[in-house]
N, C-alpha and C positions, 0 to 999 in steps of 0.2 A: 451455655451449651458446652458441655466435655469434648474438648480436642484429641482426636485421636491418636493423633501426634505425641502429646503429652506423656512423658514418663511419669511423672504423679495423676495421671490420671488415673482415678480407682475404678471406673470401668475395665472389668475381666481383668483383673488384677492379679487374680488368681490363676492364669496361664499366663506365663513367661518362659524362657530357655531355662532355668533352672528348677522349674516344678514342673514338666512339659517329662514326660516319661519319653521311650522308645518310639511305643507303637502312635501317641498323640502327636509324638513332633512328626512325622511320617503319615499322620492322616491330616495334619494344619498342612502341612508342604502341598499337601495335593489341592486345598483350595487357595492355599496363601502363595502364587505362584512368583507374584510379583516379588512378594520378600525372598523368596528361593533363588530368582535369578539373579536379583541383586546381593544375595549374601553369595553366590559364585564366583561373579564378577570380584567381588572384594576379595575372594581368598587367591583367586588368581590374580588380581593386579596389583604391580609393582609399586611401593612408595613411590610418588614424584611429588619434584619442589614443587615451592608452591611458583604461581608466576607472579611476576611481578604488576603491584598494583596497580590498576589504572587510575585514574583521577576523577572521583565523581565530584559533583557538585556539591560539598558539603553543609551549606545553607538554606538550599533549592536551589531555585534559582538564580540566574548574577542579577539581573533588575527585574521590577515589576512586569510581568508578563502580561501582554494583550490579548492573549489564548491559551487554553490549559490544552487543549484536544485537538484532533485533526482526523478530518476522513480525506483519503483519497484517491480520486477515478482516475485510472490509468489505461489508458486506449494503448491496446496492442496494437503496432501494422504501421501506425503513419497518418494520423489524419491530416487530412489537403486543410491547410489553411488557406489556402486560396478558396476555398469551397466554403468556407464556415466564418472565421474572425476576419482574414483579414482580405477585405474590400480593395478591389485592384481593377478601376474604370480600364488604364490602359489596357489590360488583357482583352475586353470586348469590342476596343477598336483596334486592336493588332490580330484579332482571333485570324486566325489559318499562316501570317506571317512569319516571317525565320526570326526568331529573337535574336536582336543586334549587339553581337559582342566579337573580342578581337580575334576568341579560340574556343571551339569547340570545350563547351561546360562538360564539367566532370562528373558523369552519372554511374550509378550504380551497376545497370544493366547494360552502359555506351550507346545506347540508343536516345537520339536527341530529333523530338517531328520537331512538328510547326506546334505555334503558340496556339493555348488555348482555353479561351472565355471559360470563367467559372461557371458552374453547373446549375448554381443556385441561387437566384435573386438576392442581393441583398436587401434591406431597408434598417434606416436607422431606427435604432431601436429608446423605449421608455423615453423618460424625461433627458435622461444624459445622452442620448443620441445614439449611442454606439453603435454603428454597423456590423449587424448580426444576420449572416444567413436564412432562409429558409429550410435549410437543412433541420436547425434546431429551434424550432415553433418556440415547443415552452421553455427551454432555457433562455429562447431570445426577451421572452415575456418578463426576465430578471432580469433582464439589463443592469439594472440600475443596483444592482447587488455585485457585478462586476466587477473587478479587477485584473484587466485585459493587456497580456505582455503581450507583444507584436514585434519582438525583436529575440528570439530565442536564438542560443547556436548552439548543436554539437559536436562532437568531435569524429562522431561515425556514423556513414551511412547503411553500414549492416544494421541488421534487428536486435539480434542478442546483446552485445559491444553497447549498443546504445541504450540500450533501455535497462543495462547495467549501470551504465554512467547515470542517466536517469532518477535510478533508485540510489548510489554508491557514492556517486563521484568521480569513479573511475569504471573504465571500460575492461577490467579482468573481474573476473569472480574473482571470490576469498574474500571480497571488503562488505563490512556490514552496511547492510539499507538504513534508510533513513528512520522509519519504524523503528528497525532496533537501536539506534542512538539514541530516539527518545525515551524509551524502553530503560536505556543503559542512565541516561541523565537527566529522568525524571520519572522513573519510575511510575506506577497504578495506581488509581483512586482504590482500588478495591484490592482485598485479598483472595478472592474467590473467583476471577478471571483474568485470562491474561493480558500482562499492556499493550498488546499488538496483536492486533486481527488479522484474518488475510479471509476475503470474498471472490473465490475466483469464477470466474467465467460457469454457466452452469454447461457448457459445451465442453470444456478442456482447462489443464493450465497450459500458463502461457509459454513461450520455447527457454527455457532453460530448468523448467518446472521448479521445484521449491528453493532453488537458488533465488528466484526473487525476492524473497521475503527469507535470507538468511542473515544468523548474526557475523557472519562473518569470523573475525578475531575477538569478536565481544564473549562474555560468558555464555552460555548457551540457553540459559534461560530468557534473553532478552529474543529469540529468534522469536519471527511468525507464528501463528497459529492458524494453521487452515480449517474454515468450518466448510463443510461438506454444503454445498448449496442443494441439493435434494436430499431425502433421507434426515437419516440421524445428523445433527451437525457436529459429531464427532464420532468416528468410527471407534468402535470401541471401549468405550466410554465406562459405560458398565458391564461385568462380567455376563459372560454367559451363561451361566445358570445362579442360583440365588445362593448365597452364604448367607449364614446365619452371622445377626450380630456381634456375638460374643465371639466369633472365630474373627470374624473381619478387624474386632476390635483388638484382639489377640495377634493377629499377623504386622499389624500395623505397630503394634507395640514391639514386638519382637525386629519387627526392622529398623524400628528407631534404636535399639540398641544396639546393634550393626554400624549401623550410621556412625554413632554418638562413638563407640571403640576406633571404629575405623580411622576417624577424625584425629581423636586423642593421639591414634599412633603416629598417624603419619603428617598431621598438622593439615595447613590448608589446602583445598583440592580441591578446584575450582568444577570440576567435570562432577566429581562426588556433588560436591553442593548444590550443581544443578540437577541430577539424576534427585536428591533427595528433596530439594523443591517443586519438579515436576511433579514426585508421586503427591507430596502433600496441595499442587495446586489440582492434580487430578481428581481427589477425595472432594473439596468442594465444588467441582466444579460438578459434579453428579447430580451437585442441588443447585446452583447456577445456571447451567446453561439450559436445561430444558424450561424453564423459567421465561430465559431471557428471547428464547427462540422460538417461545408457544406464541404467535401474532392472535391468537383467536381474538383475546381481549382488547384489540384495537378496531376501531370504529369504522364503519362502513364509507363513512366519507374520509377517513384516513386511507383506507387502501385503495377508495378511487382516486384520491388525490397522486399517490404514487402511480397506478394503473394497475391496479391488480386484475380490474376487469378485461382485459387484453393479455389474449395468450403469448403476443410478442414483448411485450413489456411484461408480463408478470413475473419470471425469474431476477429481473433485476430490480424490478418494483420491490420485490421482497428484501433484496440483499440491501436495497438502499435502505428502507426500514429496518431490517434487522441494525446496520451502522448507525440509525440514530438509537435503537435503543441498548445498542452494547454502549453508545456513550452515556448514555443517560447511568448504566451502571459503573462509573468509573473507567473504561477501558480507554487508554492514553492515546491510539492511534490504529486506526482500520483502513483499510487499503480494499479498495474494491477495482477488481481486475474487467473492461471490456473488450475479448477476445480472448482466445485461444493460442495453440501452437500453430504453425504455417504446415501448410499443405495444399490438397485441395482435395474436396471444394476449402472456399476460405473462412475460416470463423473468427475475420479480425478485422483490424481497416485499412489493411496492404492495398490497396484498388490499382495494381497495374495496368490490371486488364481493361476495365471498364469503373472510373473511379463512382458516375454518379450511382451504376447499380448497388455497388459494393456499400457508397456510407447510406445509401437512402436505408437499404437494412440494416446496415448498425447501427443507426442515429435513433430507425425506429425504435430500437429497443430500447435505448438507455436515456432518450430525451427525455420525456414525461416524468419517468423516474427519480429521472436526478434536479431536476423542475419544481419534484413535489419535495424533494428531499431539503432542499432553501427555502421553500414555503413555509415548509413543517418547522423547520429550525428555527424561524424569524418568528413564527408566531404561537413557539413554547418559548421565546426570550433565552434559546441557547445559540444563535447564531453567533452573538455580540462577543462570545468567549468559545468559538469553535472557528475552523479555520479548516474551510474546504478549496482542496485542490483539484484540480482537471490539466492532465495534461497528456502527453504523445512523445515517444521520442525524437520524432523527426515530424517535419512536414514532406510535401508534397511539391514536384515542378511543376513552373507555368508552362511548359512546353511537353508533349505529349510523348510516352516512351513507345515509339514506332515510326517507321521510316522518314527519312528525314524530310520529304519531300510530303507528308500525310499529318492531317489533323486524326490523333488516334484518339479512345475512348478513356486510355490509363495515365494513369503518373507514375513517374521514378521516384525514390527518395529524394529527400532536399534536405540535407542538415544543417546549410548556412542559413536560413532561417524561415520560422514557424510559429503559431502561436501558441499559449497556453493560456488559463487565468484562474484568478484565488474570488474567495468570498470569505467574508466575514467579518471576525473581531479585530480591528488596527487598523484597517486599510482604507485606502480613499475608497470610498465607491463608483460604481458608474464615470470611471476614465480608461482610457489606453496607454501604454506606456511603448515606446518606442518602435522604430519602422523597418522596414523592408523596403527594397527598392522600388522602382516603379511597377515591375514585374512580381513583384517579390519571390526574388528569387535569392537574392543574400541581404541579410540582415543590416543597417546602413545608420541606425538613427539607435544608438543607447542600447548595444549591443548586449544583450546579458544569457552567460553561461553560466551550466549546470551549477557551480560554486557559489556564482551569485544569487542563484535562486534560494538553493540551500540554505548560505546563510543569511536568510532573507527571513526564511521560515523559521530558522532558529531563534530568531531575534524575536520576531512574534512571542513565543513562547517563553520571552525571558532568558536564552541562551545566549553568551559571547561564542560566534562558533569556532573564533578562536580558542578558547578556554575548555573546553567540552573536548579531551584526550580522552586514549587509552596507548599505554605504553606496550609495545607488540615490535618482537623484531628488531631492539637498538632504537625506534622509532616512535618519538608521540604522536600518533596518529591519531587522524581526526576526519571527520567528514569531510571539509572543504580541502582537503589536502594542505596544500602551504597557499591558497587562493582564496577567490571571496570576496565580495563586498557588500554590504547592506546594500539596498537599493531605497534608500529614505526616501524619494519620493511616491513611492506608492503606499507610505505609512500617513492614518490620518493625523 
């Protein structure tokens, strides 16, 4: 297939800037717009250095990898671990009690009630027992695909701050997420979409909107890509009205000459090279993505497995299918978002008010979903070399945020500790890894932070996440920051 890209390519060869008369370059301009805006940019932008390079991984990766891909569900709001992973008998014989400590706990909102019983039945769950909620039916029905941290901590109880840290490492924007480090040091299976997906919520994004999924200080081609969950899954995509091939192939040419001078003059240019990567990942991706996004072709028991047949579950039912088969085409890491920005009403899992009303609706949506999504993985034989995550930035208190003297309906934040948990390729199955108090209400037994998680995942992947820079600022920065530990006991 002729690359449009291609300066030798003999497709409309015969229109270029130098056989291109007056009135032609002037009627290409009017449908060739994208090369027009970029060859403005270029006559107005100044020379700059180049920056200095960062450090990829020039082999691949530094050892054999246990996972090439990674999808990840990320609960906006806070879910109650007390309500879902992590099983807390004392809470049901202390329910309405003042929780006994030396000084009033340090909440979010200052409002500290009486303690109170989880919402949701637990039972231990599959063969490996796990104690898994009623909250989550069919995820509980994986158990045994589990790998269940019960000792999370972090460093802020706001939303934004946190679910920066979360994705970052650190709690200010500017720092690239975790998608685009992988993005950055290990690049796509594919040329035709990109290494990083972003699935957001079909209600909203989430409170800092596409700062979640930014590359931060990385090149710019390594940031997120948001697909539109209804509609087109990419705005824009294709032009508004039709161009003829030979003009399209003609514009396309004419910008890569642009490009190709620009470069020569002013050397490397890391902004240039991504502007001229984007248009060329743009052009395939015209035949890509409506491809990968048409679900017609997937089986009727495929979409009830997901839950398509349910109008509460079918937007995520779909996002979760579309994530297995954007990996199935090469795509390095998708991030599928549940919840929205804060407000009200609420479209996330913040439950101050009244926590069981709030998850019984989020849970509904996204259980079955993500239920079918391990299913579906495990029995296409892509589980074994995929690596899904599920996780929140904060949990939830055992003591209820409303008078002190009252069992209320909500929770505060809780950042000293919460759960999270991984499936798939590397990892023990069906275990828990460390505790929470009695109450659980800080984290007490193999305490593990945001850095540790990270480079936990990196290591899956075949990443030292020590080794994995980019030099930004006097600074080799890195995801884990100057922190970090594998956590080998949750490796098989």
């Amino acid at each position: 297939m002729t690359n449009p890209f291609d300066q030798n390519s003999k497709a409309g060869s015969t229109c270029d800037a130098d056989s291109m008369s007056r009135r032609e370059f002037f009627s290409w301009a009017k449908t060739g717009l994208a090369g027009t805006a970029l060859m403005d940019l270029l006559l107005k932008q100044k020379p700059l250095c180049a920056e200095a390079p960062g450090k990829t991984l020039p082999t691949g990766t530094h050892f054999p990898p246990r996972v090439k891909r990674v999808i990840h569900v990320c609960l906006i709001g806070g879910l109650s671990h007390l309500d879902s992973f992590d099983y807390k008998p004392a809470l049901k014989k202390l329910h309405g009690k003042v929780m006994p400590t030396e000084k009033k706990p340090e909440t979010f909102f200052g409002q500290v009630g009486l303690l109170r019983k989880n919402d949701f039945e637990f039972k231990q769950r599959g063969k490996s027992g796990l104690w898994i909620s009623d909250l989550f039916p069919h995820i509980a029905s994986q158990a045994d695909e589990l790998t269940l941290i019960r000792s999370m901590k972090a460093d802020s109880a706001n939303h934004t701050p946190a679910t920066f840290q979360e994705n970052t490492g650190f709690r200010l924007n500017g720092f690239p997420v975790l998608g685009a480090w992988l993005s950055y040091g290990l690049g796509c299976e594919t040329d035709e979409l990109p290494s990083f997906v972003v699935l957001p919520d079909v209600r909203g994004y989430p409170a800092a909107g596409t700062i979640n999924w930014s590359n931060g200080f990385l090149p710019a081609l390594h940031q997120g890509v948001p697909f539109q969950t209804e509609g087109p899954a990419i705005r824009d995509l294709f032009p508004g009205r039709k161009i003829s091939n030979a003009t399209e192939v003609a514009s396309r040419q004419l910008l890569n000459q642009f490009n190709q001078s620009h470069l020569e003059r002013t050397g490397a240019n890391s902004d240039l090279v991504a502007r001229i990567r984007s248009h060329e990942l743009a052009a395939k991706m015209q035949l890509a993505v409506p491809q990968v996004t048409d679900l017609s072709g997937e089986t009727a028991a495929t979409k009830a497995l997901y839950g398509f047949d349910s109008e509460e579950t079918a937007p995520f039912a779909r996002n979760c299918l579309l994530a297995r088969r954007l990996l199935e085409q090469g795509v390095r890491f998708v991030q599928l978002f549940s919840g929205g920005s804060f407000g009200s009403p609420r479209i996330n899992w913040d439950g101050h008010e009244d926590v069981k009303r709030n998850h019984l609706r989020e849970a509904t949506r996204i259980d079955q979903p993500v239920a079918g999504l391990l299913k579906d993985l495990r029995q296409r034989g892509m589980l074994d070399d995929t690596l899904v995550l599920f996780s929140t930035e904060f949990g939830r208190t055992p003591f209820t945020q409303s008078a002190s003297n009252t069992v209320g309906t909500g929770r505060d934040h809780n950042m000293n500790g919460f759960s999270v948990w991984m499936a798939g390729g590397g990892l023990k199955h069906g275990i828990d890894f460390g505790a929470t108090d009695e109450f659980g209400w800080k984290s007490v037994e193999q305490t593990v932070a945001w850095h540790d998680y990270h480079a936990t995942v990196l290591h899956l992947l075949g990443i030292d996440h020590t080794r994995l820079t980019y030099y930004h600022n006097g600074i080799e920065r890195r995801l884990t920051n100057v922190h970090g530990e594998v956590i080998h006991d949750l490796l098989a």
